[in-house]
C-alpha positions as CSV (number, residue, x, y, z in Angstrom):
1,X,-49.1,-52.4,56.4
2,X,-49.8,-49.1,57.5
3,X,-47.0,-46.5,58.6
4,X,-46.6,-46.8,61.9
5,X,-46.4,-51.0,62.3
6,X,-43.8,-50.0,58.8
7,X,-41.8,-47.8,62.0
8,X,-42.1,-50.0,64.6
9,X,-41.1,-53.4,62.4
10,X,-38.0,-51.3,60.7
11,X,-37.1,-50.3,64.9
12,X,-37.0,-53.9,65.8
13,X,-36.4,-55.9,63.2
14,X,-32.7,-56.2,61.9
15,X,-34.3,-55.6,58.5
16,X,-32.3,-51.8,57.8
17,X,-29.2,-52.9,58.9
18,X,-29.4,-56.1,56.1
19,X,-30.0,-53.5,53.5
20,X,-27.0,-51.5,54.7
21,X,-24.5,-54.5,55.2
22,X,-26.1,-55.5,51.4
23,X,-25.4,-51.9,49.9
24,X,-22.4,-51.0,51.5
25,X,-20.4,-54.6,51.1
26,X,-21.7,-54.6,47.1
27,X,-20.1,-51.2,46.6
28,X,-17.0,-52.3,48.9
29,X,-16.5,-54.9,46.5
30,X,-17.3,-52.7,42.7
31,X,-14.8,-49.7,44.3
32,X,-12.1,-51.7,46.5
33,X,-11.3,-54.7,43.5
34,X,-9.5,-53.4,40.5
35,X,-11.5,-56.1,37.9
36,X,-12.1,-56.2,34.5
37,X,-15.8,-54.0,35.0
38,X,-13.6,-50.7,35.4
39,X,-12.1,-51.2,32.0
40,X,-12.9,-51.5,28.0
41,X,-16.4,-51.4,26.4
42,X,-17.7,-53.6,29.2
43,X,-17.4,-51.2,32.0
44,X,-20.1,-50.8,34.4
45,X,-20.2,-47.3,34.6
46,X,-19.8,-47.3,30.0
47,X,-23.3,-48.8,29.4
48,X,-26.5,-49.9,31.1
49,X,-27.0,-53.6,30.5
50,X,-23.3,-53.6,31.3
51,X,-24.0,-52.1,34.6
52,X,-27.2,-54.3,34.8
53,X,-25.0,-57.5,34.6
54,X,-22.4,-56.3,36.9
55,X,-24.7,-55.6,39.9
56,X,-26.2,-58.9,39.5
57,X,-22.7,-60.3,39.4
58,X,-22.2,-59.1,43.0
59,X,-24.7,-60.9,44.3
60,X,-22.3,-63.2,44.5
61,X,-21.2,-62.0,47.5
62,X,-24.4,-60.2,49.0
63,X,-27.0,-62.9,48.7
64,X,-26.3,-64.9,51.1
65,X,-25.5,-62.2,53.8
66,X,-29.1,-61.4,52.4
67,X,-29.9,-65.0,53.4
68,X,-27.7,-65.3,56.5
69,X,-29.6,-62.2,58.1
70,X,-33.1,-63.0,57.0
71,X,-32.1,-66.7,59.1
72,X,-31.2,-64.1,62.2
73,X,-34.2,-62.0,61.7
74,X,-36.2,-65.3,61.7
75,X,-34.9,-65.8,65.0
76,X,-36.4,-62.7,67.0
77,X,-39.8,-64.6,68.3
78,X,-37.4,-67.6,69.9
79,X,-35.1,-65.3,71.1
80,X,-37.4,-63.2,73.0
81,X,-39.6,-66.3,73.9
82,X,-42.7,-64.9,72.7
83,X,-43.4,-67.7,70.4
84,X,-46.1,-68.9,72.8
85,X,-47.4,-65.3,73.6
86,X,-48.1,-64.3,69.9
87,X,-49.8,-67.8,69.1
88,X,-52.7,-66.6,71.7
89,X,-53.5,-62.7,69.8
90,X,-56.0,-62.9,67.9
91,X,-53.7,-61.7,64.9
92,X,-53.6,-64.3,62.1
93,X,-49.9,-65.4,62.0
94,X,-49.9,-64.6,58.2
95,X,-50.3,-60.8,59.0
96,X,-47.3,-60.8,61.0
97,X,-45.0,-63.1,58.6
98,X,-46.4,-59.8,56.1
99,X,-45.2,-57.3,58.3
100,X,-41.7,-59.1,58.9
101,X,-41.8,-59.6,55.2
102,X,-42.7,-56.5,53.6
103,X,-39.9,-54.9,55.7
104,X,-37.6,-56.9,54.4
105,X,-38.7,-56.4,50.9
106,X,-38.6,-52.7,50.8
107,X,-35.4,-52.1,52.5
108,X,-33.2,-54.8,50.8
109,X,-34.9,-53.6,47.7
110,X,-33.9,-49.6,48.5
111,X,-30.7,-50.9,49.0
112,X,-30.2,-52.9,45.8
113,X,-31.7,-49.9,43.9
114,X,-29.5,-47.7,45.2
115,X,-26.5,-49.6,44.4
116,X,-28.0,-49.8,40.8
117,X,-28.5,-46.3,41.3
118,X,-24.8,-45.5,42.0
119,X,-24.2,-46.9,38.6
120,X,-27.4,-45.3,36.6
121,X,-25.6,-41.9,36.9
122,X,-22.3,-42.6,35.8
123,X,-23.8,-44.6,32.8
124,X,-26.0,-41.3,32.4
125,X,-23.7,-38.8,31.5
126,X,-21.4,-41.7,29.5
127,X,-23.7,-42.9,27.0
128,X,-25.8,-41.5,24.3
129,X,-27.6,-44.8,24.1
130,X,-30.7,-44.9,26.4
131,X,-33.1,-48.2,26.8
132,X,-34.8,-49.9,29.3
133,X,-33.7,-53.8,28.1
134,X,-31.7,-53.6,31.0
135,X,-34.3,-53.0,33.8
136,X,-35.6,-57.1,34.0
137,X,-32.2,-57.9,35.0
138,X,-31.7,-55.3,37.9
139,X,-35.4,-56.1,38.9
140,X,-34.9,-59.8,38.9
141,X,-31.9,-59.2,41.1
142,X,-34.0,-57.4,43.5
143,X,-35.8,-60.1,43.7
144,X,-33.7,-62.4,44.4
145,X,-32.4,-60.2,47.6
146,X,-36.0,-60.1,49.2
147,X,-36.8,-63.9,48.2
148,X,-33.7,-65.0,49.8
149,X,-34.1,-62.7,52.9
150,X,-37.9,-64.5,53.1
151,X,-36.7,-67.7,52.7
152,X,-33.6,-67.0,55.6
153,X,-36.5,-66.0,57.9
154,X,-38.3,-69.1,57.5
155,X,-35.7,-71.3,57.8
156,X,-34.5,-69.4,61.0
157,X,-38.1,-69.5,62.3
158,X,-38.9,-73.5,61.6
159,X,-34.7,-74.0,63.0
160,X,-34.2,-72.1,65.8
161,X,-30.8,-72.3,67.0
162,X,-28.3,-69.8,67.0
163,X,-26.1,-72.0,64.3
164,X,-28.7,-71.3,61.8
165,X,-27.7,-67.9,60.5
166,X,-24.3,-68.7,59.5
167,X,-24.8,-72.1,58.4
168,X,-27.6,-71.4,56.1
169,X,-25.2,-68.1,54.6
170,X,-22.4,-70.6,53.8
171,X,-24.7,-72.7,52.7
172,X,-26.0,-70.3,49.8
173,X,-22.3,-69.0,49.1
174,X,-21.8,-73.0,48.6
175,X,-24.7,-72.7,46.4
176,X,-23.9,-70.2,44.1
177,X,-20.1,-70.9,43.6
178,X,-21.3,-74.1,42.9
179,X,-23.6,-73.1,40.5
180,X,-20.5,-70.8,38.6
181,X,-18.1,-73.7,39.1
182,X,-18.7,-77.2,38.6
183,X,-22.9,-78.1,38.9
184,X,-23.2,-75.1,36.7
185,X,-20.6,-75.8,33.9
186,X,-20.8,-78.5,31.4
187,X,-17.6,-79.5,30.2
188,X,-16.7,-78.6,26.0
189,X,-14.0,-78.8,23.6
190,X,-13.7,-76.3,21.1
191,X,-13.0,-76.8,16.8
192,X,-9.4,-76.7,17.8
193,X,-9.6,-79.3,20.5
194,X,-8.8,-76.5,23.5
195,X,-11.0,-78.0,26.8
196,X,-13.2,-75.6,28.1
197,X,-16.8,-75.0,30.1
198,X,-19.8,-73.0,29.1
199,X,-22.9,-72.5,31.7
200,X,-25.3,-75.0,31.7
201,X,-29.8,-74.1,32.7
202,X,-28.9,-75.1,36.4
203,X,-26.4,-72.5,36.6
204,X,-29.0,-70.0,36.6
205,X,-30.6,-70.8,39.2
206,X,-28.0,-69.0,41.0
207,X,-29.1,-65.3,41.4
208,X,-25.9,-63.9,40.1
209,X,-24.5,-64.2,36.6
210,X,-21.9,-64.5,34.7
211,X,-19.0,-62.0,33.8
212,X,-19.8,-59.6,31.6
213,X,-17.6,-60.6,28.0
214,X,-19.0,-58.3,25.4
215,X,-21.0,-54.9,25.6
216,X,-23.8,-56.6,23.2
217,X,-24.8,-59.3,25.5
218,X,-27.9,-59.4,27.5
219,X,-30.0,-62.0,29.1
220,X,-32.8,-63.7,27.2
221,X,-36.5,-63.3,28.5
222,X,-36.8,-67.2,28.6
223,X,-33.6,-66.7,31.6
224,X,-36.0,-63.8,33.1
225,X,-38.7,-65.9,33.2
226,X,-37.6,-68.9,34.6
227,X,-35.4,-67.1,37.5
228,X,-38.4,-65.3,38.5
229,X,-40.2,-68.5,38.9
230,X,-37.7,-70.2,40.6
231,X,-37.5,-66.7,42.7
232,X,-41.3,-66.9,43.9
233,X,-41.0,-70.2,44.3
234,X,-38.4,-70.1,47.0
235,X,-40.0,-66.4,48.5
236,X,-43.5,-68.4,48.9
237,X,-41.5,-71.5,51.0
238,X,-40.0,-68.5,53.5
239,X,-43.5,-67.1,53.8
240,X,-45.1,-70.6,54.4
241,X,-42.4,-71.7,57.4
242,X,-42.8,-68.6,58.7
243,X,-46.4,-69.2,59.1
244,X,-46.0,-73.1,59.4
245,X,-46.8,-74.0,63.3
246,X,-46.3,-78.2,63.0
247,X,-43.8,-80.0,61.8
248,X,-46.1,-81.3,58.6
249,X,-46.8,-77.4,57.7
250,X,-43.3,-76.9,57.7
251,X,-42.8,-80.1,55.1
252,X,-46.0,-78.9,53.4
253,X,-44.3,-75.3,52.8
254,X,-41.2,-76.7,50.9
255,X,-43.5,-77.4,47.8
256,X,-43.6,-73.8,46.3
257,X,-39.5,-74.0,46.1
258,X,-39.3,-77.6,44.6
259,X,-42.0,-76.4,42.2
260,X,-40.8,-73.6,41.2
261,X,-37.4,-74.6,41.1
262,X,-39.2,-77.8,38.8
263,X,-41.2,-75.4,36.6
264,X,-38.2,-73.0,36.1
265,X,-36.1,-75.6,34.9
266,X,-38.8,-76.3,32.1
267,X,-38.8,-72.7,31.2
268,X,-34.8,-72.0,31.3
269,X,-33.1,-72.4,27.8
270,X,-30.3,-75.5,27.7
271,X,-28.5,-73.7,25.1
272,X,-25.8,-71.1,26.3
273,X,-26.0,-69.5,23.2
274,X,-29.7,-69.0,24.2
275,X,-29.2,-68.2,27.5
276,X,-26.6,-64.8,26.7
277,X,-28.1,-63.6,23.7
278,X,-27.0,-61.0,21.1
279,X,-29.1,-57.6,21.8
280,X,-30.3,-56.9,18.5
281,X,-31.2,-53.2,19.1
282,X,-27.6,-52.6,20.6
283,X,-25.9,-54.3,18.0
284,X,-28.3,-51.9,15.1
285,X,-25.7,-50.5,12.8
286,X,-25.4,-46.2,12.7
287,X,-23.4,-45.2,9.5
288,X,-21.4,-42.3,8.1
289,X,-20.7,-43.5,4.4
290,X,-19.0,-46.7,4.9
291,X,-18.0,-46.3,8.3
292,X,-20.3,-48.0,11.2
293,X,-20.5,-48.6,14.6
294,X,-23.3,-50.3,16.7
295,X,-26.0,-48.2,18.2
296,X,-24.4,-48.5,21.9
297,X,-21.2,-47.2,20.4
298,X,-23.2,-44.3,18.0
299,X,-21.1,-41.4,20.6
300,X,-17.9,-42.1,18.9
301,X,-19.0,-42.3,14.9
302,X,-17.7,-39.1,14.7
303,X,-14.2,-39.6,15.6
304,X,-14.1,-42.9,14.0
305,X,-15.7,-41.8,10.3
306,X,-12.6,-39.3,9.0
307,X,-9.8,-41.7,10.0
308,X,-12.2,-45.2,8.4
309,X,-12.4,-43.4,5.4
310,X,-8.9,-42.7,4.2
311,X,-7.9,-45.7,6.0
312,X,-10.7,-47.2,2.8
313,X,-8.7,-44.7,0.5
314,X,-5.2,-45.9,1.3
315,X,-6.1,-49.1,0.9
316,X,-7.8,-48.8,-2.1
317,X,-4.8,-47.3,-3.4
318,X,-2.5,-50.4,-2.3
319,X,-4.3,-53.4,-3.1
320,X,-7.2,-51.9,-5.7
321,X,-10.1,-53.9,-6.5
322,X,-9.2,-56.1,-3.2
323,X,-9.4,-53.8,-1.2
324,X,-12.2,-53.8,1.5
325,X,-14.9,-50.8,1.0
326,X,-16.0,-50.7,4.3
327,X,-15.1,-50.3,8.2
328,X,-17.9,-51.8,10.6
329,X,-17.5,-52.6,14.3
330,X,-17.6,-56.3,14.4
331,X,-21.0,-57.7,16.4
332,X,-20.2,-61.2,16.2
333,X,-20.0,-62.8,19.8
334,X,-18.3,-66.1,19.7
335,X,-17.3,-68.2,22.7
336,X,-14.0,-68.2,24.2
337,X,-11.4,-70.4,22.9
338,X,-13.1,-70.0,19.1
339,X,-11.4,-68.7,15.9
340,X,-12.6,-65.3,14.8
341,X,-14.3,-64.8,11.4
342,X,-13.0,-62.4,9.1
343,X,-14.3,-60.5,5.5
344,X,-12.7,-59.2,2.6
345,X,-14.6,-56.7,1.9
346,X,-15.4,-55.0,5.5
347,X,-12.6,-54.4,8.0
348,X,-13.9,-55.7,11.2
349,X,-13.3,-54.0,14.8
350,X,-13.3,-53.8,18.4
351,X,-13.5,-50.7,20.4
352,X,-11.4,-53.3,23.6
353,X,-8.9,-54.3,20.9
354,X,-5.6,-52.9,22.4
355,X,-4.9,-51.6,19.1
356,X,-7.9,-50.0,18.5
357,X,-8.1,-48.2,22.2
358,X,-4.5,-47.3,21.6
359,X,-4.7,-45.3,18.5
360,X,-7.7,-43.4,19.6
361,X,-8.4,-40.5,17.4
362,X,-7.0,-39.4,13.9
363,X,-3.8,-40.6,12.2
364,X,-2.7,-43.3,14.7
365,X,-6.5,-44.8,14.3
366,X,-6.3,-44.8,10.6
367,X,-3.0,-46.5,11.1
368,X,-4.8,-49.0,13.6
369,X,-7.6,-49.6,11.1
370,X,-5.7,-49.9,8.1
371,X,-3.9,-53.1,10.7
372,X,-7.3,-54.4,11.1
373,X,-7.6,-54.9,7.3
374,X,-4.1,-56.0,6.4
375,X,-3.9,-58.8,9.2
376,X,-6.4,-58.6,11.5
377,X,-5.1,-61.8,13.4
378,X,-6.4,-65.4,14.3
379,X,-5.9,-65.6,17.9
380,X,-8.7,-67.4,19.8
381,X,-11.3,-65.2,21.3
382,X,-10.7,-64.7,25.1
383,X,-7.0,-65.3,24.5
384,X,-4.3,-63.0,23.9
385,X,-1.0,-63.5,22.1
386,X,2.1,-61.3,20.2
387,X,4.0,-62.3,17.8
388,X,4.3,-62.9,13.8
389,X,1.5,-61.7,13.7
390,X,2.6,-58.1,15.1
391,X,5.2,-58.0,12.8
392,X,3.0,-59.2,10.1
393,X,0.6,-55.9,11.0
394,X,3.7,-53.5,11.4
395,X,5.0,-54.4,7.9
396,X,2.1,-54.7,5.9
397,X,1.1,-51.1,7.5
398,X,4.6,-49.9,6.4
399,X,3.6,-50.9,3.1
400,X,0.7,-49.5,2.4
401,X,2.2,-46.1,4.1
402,X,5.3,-46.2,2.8
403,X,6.8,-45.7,6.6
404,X,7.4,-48.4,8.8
405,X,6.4,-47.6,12.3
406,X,5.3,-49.4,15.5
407,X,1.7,-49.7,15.7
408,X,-0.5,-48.2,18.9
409,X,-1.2,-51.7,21.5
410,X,0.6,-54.0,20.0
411,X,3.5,-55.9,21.6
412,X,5.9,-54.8,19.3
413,X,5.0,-50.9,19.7
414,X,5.4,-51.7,23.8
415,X,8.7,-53.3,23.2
416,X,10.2,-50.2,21.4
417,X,13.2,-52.0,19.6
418,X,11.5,-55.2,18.7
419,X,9.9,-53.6,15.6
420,X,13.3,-52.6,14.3
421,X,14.4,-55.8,15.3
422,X,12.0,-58.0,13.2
423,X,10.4,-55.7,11.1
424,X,12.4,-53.8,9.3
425,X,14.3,-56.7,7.6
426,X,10.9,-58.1,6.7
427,X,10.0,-54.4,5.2
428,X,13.1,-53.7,3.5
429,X,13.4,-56.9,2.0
430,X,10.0,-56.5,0.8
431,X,10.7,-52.9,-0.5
432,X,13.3,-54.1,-2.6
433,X,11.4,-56.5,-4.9
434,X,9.8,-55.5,-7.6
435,X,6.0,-54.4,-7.3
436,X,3.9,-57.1,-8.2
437,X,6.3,-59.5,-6.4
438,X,5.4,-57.0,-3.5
439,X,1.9,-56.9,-3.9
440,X,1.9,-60.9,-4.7
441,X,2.8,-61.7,-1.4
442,X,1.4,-59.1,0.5
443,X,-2.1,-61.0,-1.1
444,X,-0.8,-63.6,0.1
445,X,-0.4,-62.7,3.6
446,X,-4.0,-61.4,3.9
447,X,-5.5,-64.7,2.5
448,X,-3.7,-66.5,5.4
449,X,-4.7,-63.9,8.3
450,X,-8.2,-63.4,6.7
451,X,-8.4,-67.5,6.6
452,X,-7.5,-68.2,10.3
453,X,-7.2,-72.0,9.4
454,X,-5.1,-74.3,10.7
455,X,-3.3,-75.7,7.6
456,X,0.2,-74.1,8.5
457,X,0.1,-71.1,6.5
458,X,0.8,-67.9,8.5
459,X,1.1,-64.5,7.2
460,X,4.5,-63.4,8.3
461,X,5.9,-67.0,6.2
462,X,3.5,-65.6,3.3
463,X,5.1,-61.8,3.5
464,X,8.6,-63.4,3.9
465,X,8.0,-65.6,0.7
466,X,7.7,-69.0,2.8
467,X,3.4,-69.7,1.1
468,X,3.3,-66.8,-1.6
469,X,1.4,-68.3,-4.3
């Protein structure tokens, strides 16, 4: 395609205005929505897969306008009634279906890249950690614009009626809600008996993906693989009917999608835990002493190393040789509805924990951290909860700091009074015994919020005297 047809197709064809509509209602949505990608670790603008994963997430919405107007596009040669004109020039009709084609591939892929774009630079100047693990996933969502514009074009060109652009765009909207809904979730219970759904390999066929949970998680290469296939596989049937002339052409030209989408299933993982993996270089430890945080987090060692240190040294000083000796960023990604896993020896973290955000830099995070060692809770990951548990924190904090005080995030702290309310009995009650009473059940309380087992103890009964041992 040289540079003038490139002109004339992108003057005629509706092929810059898709990319515009694409671009513009992606960013509509990312800008206009106040969601969870504007806030915690998992922002879209805070780290590039993050970002990756969001912009694929909008294609949601955008692929099947993408579809919709490749289905109009496919409708110019009917329109005009020059179907009969063009079939006697010499031109072979696979040249033109490349002209129509490559239009659409460049300009909904500018348009996609540009949206990515928008985000590159904000992740840019917010990150210290720089990789490229996250280019696959914005490329395979290029893709999927252009192959679903190429497919809309055949489609409109084998059905040409003026119903065919709007049908065939609900028709992929059905599709991939679908696919993030019910043909795409398998139903699970979890260890505690909670009902829930994880995605299942048909799920992603759909070109978007699902919400980004945790700043660690990427998509496998098996999942790149296998959507690409299924990708070529449905641009080669758009190419096909728009080259298709007879009805048995046109059936002929459905077998690269039903292959691919075939093959692609082969290649796609069944596992969920294999289809959103762990990104080992991400989740690569960066330490100062016995403080760590993972590589995408290496920006804020430096505030977090002082305050995880004498947060170590207080509570050394407290609870001696059980005491844990060192502060790590926890990398373990569970699925929702799970009990966390906690250590003894390593107080476990997460920058999105409200308690964690809230104390920020200095004393209020050693405070925070110090929390995360004494009780560091047991409610289900995805879920959120206040309660003894807050009190539990509060006094056990008070304890080790000989001050009682409402703790940064926590439901008590926003509550004001309720941490005099509760609390202080607890604390005073626990002041007045004598010391190894005191440190007998505060042993006691960290075995049961360190255990996060259902066998009724709870670490406010255990401070309180209800399961000291």
């Amino acid at each position: 395609m040289n540079g003038r047809v490139l002109r004339i197709e992108l003057r005629r064809s509706v092929a810059p205005w898709a990319g515009a509509v694409v671009l513009t209602t992606a960013l509509a949505f990312l800008y206009l929505v106040n969601a969870a990608y504007w806030r915690g670790t998992t922002a879209w603008t805070a780290q590039w897969t993050s970002m990756a994963l969001t912009t694929r997430s909008m294609l949601f919405y955008v692929w099947p306008l993408a579809v919709g107007l490749g289905a109009l596009q496919g409708l110019r040669d009917h329109r005009s009634k020059m179907s009969e004109l063009l079939a006697t020039t010499p031109r072979p009709a696979w040249h033109r279906a490349a002209t129509l084609a490559g239009t659409a591939a460049i300009t909904l892929g500018s348009a996609f890249a540009l949206f990515v774009l928008v985000g590159a630079v904000q992740v840019f100047a917010s990150t210290e950690y720089t990789h490229l693990g996250w280019l696959p996933i914005s490329l395979v969502g290029a893709l999927s614009l252009v192959a679903g514009a190429v497919l809309g074009m055949g489609a409109g060109r084998a059905l040409p009626y003026a119903l065919t652009p709007p049908m065939l765009a609900m028709g992929a909207f059905v599709f991939t809600a679908l696919m993030h809904m019910s043909l795409g979730r398998t139903e699970t219970t979890t260890a505690m008996g909670i009902p829930g759904t994880e995605p299942n390999r048909v799920s992603l066929l759909s070109p978007a993906v699902e919400e980004v949970r945790d700043v660690l998680v990427t998509l496998s290469a098996s999942v790149h693989l296998g959507q690409t296939i299924w990708l070529l596989g449905m641009a080669a049937t758009g190419f096909a009917l728009l080259v298709a002339a007879t009805r048995r052409a046109r059936l002929v030209a459905l077998t690269p999608v039903l292959a691919g989408a075939v093959i692609a299933l082969l290649v796609l993982p069944s596992d969920p835990r294999r289809m959103y993996v762990v990104d080992e270089a991400a989740a690569e430890l960066v330490c100062d002493g016995p403080v760590c945080v993972t590589r995408t987090h290496q920006d804020r060692l430096a505030d977090l190393a002082g305050p995880g240190k004498e947060a170590l040294r207080l509570l050394h000083g407290s609870l001696g040789g059980r005491a844990p000796v060192s502060v790590r960023e926890n990398t373990a990604v569970l699925p929702d509805g799970t009990m966390p896993r906690w250590s003894r020896e390593t107080v476990l973290f997460d920058f999105d924990d409200d308690i964690i955000t809230a104390g920020a830099k200095g004393e209020e995070l050693t405070r925070a951290l110090i929390a995360e060692g004494m009780v560091p809770g047991c409610t289900p990951v995805g879920w959120s909860s206040s309660g003894g548990d807050d009190i539990a924190q509060t006094v056990a904090v008070g304890w080790v700091l000989g001050d009682l005080k409402s703790l940064p995030g926590t439901g008590a702290a926003q509550l004001g009074g309720e941490v005099d309310a509760e609390a202080r009995p607890v604390w005073k009650k626990l002041k007045a015994l004598p010391r190894a009473e005191q440190l007998s059940r505060i042993n006691a309380m960290r075995a049961a919020a360190l255990s996060c087992e259902d066998d009724g103890s709870d670490p406010l009964d255990a401070l309180t005297g209800g399961a000291s041992r």
